[in-house]
NUGUVEX-511512 format. One record per residue (C-alpha): residue number from 1; residue in one letter; x, y, z. Coordinates in nm, 3 decimals. Layout:
BEGIN
+-----+-----+---------+---------+---------+
:   n : res :      xx :      yy :      zz :
+-----+-----+---------+---------+---------+
: NUM :   a :       X :       Y :       Z :
...
+-----+-----+---------+---------+---------+
***
This chain:
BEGIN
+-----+-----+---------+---------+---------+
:   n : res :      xx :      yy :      zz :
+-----+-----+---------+---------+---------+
:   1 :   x :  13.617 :  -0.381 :   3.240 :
:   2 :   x :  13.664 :  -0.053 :   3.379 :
:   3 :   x :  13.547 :   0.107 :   3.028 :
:   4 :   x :  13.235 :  -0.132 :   3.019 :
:   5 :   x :  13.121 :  -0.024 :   3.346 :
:   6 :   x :  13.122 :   0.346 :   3.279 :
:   7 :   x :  12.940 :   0.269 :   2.927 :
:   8 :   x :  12.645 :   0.150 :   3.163 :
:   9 :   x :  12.655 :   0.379 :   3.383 :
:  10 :   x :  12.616 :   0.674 :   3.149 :
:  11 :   x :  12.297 :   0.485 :   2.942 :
:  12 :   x :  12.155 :   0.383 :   3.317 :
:  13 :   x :  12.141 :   0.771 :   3.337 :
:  14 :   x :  12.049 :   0.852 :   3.046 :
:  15 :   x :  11.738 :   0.583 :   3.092 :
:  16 :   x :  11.690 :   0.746 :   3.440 :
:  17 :   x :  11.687 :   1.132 :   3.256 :
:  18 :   x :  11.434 :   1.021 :   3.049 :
:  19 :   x :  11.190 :   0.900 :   3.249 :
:  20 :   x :  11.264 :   1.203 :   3.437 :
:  21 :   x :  11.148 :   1.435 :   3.121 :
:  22 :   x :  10.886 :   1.221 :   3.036 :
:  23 :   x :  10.735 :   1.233 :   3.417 :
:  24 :   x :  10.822 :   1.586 :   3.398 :
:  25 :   x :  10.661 :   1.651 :   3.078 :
:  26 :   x :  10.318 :   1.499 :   3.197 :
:  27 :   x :  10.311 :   1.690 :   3.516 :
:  28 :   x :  10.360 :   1.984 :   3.304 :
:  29 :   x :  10.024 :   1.846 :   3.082 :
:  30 :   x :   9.829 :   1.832 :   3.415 :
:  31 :   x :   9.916 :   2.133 :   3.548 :
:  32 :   x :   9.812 :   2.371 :   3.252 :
:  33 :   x :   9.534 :   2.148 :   3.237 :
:  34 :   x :   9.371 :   2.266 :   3.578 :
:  35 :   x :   9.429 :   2.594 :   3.538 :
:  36 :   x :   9.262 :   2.537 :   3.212 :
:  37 :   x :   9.539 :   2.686 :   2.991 :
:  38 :   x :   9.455 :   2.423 :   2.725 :
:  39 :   x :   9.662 :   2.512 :   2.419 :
:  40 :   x :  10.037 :   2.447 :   2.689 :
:  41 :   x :   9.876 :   2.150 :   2.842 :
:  42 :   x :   9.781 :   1.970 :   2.474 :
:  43 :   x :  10.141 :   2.027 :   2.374 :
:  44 :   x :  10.275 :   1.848 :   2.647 :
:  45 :   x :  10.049 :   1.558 :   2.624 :
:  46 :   x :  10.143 :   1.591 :   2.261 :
:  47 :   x :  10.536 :   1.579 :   2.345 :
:  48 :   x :  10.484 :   1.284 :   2.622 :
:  49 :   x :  10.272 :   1.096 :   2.350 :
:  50 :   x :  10.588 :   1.141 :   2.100 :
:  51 :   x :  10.806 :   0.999 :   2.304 :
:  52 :   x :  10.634 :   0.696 :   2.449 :
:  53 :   x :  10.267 :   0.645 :   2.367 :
:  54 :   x :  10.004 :   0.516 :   2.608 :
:  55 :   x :   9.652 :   0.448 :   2.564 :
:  56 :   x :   9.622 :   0.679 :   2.945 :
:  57 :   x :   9.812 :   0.986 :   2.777 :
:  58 :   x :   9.532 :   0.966 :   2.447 :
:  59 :   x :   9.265 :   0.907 :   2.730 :
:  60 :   x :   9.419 :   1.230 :   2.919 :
:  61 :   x :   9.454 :   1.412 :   2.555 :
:  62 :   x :   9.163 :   1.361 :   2.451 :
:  63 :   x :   8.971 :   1.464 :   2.746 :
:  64 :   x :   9.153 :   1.782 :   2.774 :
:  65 :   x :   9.036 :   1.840 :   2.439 :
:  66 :   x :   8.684 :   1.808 :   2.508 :
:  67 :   x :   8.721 :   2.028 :   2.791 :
:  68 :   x :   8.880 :   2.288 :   2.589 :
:  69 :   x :   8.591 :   2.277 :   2.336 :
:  70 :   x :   8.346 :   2.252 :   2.615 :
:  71 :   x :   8.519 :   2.565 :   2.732 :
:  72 :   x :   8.592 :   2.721 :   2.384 :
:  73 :   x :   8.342 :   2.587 :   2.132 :
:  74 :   x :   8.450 :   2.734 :   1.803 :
:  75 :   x :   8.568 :   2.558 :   1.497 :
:  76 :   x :   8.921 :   2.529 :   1.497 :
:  77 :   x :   8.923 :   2.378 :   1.879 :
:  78 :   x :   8.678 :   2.087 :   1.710 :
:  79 :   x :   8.954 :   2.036 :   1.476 :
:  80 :   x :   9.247 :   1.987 :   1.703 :
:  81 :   x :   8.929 :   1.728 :   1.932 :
:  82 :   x :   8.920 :   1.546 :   1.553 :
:  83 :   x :   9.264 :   1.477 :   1.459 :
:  84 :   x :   9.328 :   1.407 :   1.831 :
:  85 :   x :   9.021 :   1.111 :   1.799 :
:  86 :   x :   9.211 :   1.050 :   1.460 :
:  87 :   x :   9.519 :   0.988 :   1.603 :
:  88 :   x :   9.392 :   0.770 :   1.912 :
:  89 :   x :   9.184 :   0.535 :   1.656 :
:  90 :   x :   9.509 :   0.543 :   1.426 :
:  91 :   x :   9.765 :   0.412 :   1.743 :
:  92 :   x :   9.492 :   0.183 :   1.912 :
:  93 :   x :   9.238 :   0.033 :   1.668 :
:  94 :   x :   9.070 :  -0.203 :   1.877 :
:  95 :   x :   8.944 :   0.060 :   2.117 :
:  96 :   x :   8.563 :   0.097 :   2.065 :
:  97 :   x :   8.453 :   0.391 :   2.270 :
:  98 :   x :   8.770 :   0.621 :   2.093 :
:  99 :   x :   8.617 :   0.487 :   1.757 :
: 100 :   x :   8.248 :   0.577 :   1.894 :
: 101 :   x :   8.297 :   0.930 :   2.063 :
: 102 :   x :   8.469 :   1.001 :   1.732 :
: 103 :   x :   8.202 :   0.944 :   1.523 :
: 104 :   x :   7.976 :   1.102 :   1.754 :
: 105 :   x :   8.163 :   1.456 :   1.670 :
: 106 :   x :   8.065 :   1.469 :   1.294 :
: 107 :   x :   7.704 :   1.359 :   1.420 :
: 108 :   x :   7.675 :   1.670 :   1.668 :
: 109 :   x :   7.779 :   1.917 :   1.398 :
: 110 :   x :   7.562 :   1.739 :   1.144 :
: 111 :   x :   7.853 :   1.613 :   0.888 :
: 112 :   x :   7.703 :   1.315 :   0.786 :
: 113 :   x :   7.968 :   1.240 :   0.533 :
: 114 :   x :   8.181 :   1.239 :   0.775 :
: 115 :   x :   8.012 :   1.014 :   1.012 :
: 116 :   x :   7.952 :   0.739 :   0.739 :
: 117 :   x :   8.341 :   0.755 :   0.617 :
: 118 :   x :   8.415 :   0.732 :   0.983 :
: 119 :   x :   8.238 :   0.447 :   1.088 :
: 120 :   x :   8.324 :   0.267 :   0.750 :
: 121 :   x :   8.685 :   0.281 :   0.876 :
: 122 :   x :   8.563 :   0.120 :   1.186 :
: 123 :   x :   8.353 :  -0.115 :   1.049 :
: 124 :   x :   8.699 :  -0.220 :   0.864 :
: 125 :   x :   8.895 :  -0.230 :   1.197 :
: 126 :   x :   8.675 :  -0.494 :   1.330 :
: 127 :   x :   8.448 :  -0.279 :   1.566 :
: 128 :   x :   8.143 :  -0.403 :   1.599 :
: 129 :   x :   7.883 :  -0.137 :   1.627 :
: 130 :   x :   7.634 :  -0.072 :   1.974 :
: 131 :   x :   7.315 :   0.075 :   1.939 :
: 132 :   x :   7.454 :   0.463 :   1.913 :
: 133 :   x :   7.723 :   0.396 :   1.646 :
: 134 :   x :   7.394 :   0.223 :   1.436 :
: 135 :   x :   7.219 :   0.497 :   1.534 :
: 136 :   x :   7.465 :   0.728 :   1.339 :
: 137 :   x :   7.519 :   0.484 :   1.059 :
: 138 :   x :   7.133 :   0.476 :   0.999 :
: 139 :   x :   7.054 :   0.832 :   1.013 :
: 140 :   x :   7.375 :   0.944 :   0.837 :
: 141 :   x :   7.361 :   0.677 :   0.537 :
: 142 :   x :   7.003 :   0.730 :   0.461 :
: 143 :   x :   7.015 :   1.108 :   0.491 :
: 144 :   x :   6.882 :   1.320 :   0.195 :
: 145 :   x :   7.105 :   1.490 :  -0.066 :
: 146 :   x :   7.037 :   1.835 :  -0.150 :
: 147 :   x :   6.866 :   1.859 :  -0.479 :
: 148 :   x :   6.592 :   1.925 :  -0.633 :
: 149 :   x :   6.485 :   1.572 :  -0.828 :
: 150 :   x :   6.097 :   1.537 :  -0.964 :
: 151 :   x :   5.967 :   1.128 :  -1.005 :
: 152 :   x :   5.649 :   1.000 :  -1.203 :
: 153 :   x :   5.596 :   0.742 :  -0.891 :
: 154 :   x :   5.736 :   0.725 :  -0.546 :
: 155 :   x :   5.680 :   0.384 :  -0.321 :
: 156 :   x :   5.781 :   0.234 :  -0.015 :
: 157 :   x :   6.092 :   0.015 :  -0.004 :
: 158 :   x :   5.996 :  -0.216 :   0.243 :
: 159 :   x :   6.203 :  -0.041 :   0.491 :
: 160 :   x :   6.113 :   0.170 :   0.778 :
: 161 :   x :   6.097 :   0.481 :   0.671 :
: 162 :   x :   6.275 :   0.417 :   0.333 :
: 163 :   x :   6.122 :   0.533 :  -0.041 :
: 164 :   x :   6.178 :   0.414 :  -0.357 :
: 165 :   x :   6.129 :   0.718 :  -0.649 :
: 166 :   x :   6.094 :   0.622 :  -1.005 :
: 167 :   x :   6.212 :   0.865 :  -1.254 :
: 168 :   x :   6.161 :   0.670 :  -1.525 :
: 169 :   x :   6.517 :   0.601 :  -1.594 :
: 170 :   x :   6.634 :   0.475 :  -1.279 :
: 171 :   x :   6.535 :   0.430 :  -0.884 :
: 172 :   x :   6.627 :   0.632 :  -0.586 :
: 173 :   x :   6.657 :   0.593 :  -0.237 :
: 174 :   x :   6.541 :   0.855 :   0.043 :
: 175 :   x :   6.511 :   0.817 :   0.382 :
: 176 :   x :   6.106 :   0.971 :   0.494 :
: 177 :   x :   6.047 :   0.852 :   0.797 :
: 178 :   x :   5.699 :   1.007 :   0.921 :
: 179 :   x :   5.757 :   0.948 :   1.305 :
: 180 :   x :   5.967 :   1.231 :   1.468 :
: 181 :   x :   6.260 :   1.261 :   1.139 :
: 182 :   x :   6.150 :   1.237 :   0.841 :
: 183 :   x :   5.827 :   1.402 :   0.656 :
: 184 :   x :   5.701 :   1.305 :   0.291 :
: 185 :   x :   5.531 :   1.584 :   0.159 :
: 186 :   x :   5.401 :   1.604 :  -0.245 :
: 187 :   x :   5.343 :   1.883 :  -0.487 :
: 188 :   x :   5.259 :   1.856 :  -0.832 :
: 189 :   x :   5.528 :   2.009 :  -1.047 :
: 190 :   x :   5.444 :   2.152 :  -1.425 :
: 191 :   x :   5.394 :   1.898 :  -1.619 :
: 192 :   x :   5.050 :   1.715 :  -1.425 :
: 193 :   x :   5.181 :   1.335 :  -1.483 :
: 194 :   x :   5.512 :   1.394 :  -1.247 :
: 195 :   x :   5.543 :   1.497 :  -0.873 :
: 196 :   x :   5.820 :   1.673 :  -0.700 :
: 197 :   x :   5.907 :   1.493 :  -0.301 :
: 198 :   x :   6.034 :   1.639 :  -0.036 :
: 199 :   x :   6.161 :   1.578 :   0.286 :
: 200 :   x :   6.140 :   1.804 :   0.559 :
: 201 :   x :   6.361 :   1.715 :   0.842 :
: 202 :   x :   6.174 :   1.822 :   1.139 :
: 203 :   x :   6.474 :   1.761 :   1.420 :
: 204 :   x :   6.637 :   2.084 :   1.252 :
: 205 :   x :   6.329 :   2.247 :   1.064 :
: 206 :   x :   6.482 :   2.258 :   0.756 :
: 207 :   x :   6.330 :   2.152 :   0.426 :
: 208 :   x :   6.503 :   1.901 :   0.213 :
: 209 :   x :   6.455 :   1.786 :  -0.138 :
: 210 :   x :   6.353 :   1.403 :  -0.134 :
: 211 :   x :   6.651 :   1.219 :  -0.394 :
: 212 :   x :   6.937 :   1.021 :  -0.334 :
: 213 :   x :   7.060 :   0.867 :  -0.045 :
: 214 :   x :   7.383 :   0.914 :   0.041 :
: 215 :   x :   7.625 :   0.602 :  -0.040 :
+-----+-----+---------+---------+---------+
***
């Protein structure tokens, strides 16, 4: 009897320790955070997520993240704000705004690729999508490819904003939308009987060549 009662004892310390380190460990997170020494205070949060997850640590991580990039915008800061979205969709699925704020990343720095593939996985967790996330789906999946690509007829699609371009071999999609986007503007190319498209995304003033859309 005597034996089992130590046994406890030493694993009700050890429980006790523990929650000791991991309370210690957090305060430790905090504390770099405010005086904005980012890189200690993400490996803390890191640690205390390692040993016992909680959707308030990823809400705490991840917002010390965006501070840091807010504070230190360069690439490799974005990464760690990525894989630490990444990791917060990966260990709670069914959260929405880690899903959206996510996506919205790749949309601020223009990856499009990135956004579709992004909300495609969140599309497959069951998220169903507000107004932003279409938003991003809409101008991301009907972005133009770069390349040049010349068609003997181009027509609308029945879309907003959406052409269809006829090669002669096959059709291809391109978003032109003439309100504040998307420009469709025609030249004639060599040979008189074909025309070369292009779109001209105003938003970032940079000339695009009307072919594919992205899929």
């Amino acid at each position: 009897m005597a034996v089992c009662i130590a046994g406890w004892t030493v694993l009700g310390m050890n429980a006790v320790s523990e929650v000791k380190t991991q309370k210690d460990t957090v305060a430790a997170a905090e504390y770099y955070r405010g005086k904005k020494l980012f890189q200690l205070s993400l490996q803390n949060y890191m640690s205390a997520i390692g040993n016992k997850p909680t959707e308030a640590l990823y809400d705490a991580y991840i917002a010390t993240c965006k501070e840091y990039y807010e504070d230190c915008a360069t690439a490799n800061v974005r990464s760690i704000e990525e894989d630490a979205y990444a990791a917060a969709v990966a260990e709670y699925p069914a959260r929405a705004d880690y899903w959206e704020a996510y996506v919205q990343l790749y949309y601020e720095d223009g990856d499009y690729d990135s956004v579709v593939r992004t909300l495609k996985q969140a599309d497959a967790a069951k998220i169903p999508f507000n107004d932003a996330m279409m938003q991003y789906w809409n101008e991301a999946y009907y972005a133009c490819n770069v390349s040049n690509s010349s068609y003997l007829s181009v027509q609308l699609a029945g879309m907003d904003g959406v052409y269809l371009g006829w090669d002669g071999e096959k059709m291809s999609f391109s978003a032109a939308q003439t309100a504040n986007c998307w420009t469709g503007i025609m030249s004639l190319s060599a040979r008189w009987d074909r025309a070369l498209w292009y779109c001209v995304r105003m938003k970032k003033a940079k000339a695009l060549p009307f072919s594919l859309a992205r899929i």
